[in-house]
N, C-alpha and C positions, 0 to 999 in steps of 0.2 A: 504493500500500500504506500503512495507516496504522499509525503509529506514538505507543507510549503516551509517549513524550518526544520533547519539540522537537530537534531540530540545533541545534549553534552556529550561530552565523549567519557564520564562519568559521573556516578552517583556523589561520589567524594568530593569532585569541584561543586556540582551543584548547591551542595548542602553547603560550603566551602563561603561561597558568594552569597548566597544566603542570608549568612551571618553578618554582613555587611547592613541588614536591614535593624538589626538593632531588634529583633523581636525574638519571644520565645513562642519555639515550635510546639503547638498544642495537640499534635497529632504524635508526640512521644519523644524524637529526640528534640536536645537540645541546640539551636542556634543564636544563643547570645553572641554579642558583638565581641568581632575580634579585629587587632589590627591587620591580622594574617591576610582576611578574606578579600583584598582586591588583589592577590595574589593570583585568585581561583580564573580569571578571566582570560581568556584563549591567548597566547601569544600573539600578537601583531605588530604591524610592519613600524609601528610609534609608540610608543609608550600608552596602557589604557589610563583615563583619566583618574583621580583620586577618587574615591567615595563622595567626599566634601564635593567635589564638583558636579557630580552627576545630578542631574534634577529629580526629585522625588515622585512617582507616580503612584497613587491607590489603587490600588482594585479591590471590588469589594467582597465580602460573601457572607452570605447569610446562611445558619441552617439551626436544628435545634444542636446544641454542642453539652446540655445538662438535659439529664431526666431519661426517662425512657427509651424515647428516641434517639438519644446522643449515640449511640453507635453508628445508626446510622448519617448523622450530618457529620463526624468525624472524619466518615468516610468521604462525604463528597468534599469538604476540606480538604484532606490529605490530597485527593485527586487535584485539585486546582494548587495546591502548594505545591506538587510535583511540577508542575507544569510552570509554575513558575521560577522555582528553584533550575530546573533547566535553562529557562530563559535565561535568566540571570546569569548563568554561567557560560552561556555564549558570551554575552556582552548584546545589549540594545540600544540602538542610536534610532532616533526619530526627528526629522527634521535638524540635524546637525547637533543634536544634544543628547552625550551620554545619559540615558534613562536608568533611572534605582528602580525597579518596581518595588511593591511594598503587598502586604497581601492584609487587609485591614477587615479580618474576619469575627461575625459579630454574632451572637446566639441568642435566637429567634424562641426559643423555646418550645419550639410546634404551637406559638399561642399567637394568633389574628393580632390581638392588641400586642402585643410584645413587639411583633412584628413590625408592625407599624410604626415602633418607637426607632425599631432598629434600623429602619428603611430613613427615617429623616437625619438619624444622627449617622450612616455612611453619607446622605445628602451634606448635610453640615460639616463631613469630611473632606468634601472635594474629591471623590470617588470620581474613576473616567468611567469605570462601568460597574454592574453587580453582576456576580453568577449565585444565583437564589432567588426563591428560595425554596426550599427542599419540600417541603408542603403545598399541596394546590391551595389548604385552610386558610394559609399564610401569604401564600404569592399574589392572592388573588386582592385581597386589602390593601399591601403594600407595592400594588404596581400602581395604583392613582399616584402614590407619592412620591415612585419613580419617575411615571410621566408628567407631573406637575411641573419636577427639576430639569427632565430631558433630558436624563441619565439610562443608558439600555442596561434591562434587567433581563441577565440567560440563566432560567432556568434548566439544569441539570437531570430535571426529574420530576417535576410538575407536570400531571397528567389529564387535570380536570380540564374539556375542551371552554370551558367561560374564562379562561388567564388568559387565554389570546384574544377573544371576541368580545372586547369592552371598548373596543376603537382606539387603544392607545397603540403610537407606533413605536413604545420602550420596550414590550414585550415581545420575544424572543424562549422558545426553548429547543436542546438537543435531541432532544427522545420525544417519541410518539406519542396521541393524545389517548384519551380513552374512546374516544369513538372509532378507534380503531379496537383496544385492547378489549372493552369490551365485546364487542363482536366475536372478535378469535376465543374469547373463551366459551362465548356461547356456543362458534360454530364447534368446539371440539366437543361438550354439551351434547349438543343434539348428530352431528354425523360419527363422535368414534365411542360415546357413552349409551348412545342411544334413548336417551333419560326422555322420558313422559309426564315425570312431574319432580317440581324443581320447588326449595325454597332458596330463597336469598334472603341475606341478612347482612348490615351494613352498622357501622360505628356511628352515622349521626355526622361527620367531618364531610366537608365541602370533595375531597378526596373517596373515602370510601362510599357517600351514598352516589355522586359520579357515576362512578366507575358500576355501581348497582345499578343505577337507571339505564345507563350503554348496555349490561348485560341482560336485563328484564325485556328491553324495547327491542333485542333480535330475537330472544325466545319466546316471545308471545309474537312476533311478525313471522317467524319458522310453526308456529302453530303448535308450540310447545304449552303446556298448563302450569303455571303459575299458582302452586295451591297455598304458598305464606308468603309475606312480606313482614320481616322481625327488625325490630332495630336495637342498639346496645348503644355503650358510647366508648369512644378512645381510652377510656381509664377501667372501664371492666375489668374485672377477675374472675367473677361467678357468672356462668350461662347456664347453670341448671335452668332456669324456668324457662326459658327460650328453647334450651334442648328438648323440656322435656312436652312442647307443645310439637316438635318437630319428630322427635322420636313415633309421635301418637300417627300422624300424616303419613309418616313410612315413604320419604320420597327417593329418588334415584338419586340426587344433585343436590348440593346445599353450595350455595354459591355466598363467597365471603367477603364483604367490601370494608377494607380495616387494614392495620397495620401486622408486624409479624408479633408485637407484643400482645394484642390480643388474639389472631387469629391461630397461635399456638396454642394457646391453651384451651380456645375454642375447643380446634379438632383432638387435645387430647383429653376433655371431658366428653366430647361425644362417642369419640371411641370407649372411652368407661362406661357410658349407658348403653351400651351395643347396636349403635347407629350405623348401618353400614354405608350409606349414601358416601359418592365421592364428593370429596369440600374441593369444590375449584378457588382461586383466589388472585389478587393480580399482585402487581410489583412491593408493595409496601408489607406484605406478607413474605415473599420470596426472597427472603435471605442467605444468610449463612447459621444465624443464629433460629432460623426454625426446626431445626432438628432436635436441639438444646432444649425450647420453647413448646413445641406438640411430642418430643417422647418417639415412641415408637410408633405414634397417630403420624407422625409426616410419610409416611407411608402409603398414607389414602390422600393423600394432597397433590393435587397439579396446580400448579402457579405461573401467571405470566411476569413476562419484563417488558416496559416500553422502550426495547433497545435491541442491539446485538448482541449475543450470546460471547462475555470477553474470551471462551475458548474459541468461537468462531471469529471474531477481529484475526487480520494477519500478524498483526503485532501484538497482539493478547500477550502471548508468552511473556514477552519482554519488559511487556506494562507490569505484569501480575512480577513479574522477579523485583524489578527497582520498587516497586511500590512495598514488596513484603519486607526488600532489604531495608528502605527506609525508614518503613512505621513496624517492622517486627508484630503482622496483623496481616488478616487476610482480607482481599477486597471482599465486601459486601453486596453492592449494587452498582451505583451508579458514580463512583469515583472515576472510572474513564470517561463519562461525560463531565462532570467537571472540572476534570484534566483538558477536553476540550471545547471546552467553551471558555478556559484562561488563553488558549491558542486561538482561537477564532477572536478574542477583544483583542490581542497582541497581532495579529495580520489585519484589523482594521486599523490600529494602529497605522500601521506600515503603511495600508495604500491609503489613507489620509493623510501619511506624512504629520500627525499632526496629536496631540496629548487631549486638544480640545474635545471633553463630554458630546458637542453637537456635531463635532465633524468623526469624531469613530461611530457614535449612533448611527450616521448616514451610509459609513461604511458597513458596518456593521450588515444593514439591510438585504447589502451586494453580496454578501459572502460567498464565496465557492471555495470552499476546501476540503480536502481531502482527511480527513483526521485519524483517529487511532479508532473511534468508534463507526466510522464511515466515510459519506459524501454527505455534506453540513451545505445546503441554501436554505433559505428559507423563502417562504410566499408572501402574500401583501400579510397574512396576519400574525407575522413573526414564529408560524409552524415548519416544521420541517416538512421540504419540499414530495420526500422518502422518506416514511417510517417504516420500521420492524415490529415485529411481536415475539419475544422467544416464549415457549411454552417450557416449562419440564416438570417431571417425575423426582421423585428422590430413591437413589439406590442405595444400600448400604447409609441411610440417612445423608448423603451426600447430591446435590444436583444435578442433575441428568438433562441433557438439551430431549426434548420429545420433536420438536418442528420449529421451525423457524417461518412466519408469515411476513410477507411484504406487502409496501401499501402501492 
């Protein structure tokens, strides 16, 4: 797959130059300030400028970094610090000035109002772009206040299809909507489960009931029966009363619109009440930590990704090694897209020539790149022009690609 910028030519210089931003790395190691690290910067034909000299750039990121969901925003973090940590250790010049990037990541808490607080103070930061935020609950409040500053917000993983359909031209995301996602799980539902009657159940979040509504509105236009519609909320624990209406129903399909912290333990209490239905679910479920979370219930589990499968990416390999050497952790989800959505702000950079918020947002728009997760344009509503779907199984409690769907 090719790529519009080189790799470091290692992990060591990146981290290296890094350090030159004066921050400490919250995805494990350590990069406090050294005087060592403008050392890290490629040999060149002149001497590279001092640190002091180089102009300071932000970029932003939002995601939840405490609470429940922190594993997960850790992760699209780390993904976007890699990416920048590479940059960095080339060396970037824009418009004739050595550029520091800076990576000014703020934690959303997966909470609408937090979000919000966090979106005006990267605004009050002088951010050129954001990548976030991790939650459709979240992205969807906190892009007014992206588009108010006319700062582009790329989301990594926001999947609810209303983040892009509010008319603002800030919003931008990598990965697929749900009116794609859900569909593919319906059709796998109804052509390879053969299911007749289906419940669905959703957390209540702008995210999981989504992603419910896309799944409901193929299965009942496929002429499938809909016999419950249950809802819970993102903080659950207990689903006895909810199981034990669905256990009475005896359906073929329990379709799950939530994240993996609840939708673990979902399927490993319904497997306790001897529920045999398959629980389909989509990306917010389908981690690495559901195995851990459902027990030996992730067994009856198929989950989608709004993305490509990072064993299927050509450069997967090589992502998943820097990234484990880095943060000593395994990817989760969606860290290679926000690996490349920090490359897709840094090549609008580049063909704007220019650090200014309005002139990379315009670039921004243009994109054609090729990245580690794909081919990245986007359309007038800042969707990707090509989405994927990966579907999988878990073997040995481990993920399994089942198909792969293009849009």
């Amino acid at each position: 797959m090719r790529f519009k910028f080189a790799h470091a030519v290692s992990i060591a210089a990146a981290v290296a130059m890094a350090t030159a931003c004066g921050k400490k790395d919250e995805g494990g190691a350590s990069t406090a300030a050294s005087a060592a690290s403008s050392a890290a910067a490629p040999a060149a034909s002149a001497p590279a400028p001092a640190a002091s000299e180089a102009t300071v750039v932000k970029i932003g990121h939002a995601a939840p970094l405490t609470g429940l969901q922190a594993h997960l925003g850790r992760d699209n973090e780390n993904g976007a610090r890699l990416a920048l940590e590479e940059i960095s250790a080339q060396g970037l010049t824009i418009d004739g000035r050595s550029i520091r990037l800076e990576l000014d990541s703020q934690d959303d808490a997966a909470d609408p109002r937090t979000g919000e607080e966090v979106a005006q103070k990267l605004v009050d930061d002088h951010v050129v772009a954001v990548i976030g935020h991790m939650n459709s609950g979240v992205s969807i409040p906190a892009s007014k206040i992206y588009s108010d500053a006319g700062i582009a917000e790329i989301s990594p993983s926001t999947t609810n299809p209303a983040y892009t359909q509010q008319g603002y031209k800030t919003t931008f995301r990598v990965v697929a909507t749900d009116a794609l996602q859900g569909p593919v799980l319906a059709g796998y539902a109804i052509k390879t489960l053969h299911a007749k009657k289906v419940v669905v159940v959703d957390d209540s979040t702008a995210y999981g009931r989504g992603l419910a509504d896309e799944f409901t509105k193929t299965m009942q236009a496929g002429g499938v029966k809909l016999i419950a519609r249950e809802q819970t909320t993102e903080k659950a624990r207990n689903f006895k009363a909810i199981l034990t209406k669905i256990r009475r129903v005896q359906p073929d399909v329990v379709m799950y619109g939530g994240m993996d912290v609840t939708g673990g333990p979902f399927a490993k209490e319904a497997a306790a009440l001897g529920i045999k239905a398959k629980i389909l679910a989509g990306d917010g479920v389908c981690t690495d930590e559901l195995a851990e979370l459902a027990g030996d219930a992730v067994q009856n589990i198929v989950c989608s990704e709004a993305g490509l499968a990072l064993s299927k990416m050509d450069k997967g390999a090589d992502f998943e090694k820097k990234y484990e050497a880095r943060f000593h952790a395994p990817v989760q989800i969606y860290a290679p897209f926000a690996y490349d959505a920090m490359y897709v702000i840094v090549d609008a950079m580049k063909r704007a020539n220019s650090i200014e918020a309005s002139k990379v947002l315009a670039a921004i728009a243009t994109t054609d790149y090729n990245g580690l997760t794909g081919h990245i344009a986007f359309d007038d509503h800042g969707d990707l022009k090509a989405g994927t779907i990966t579907l999988y199984d878990f073997k040995d409690k481990k993920k399994d690609v089942l198909d792969v769907v293009k849009q």
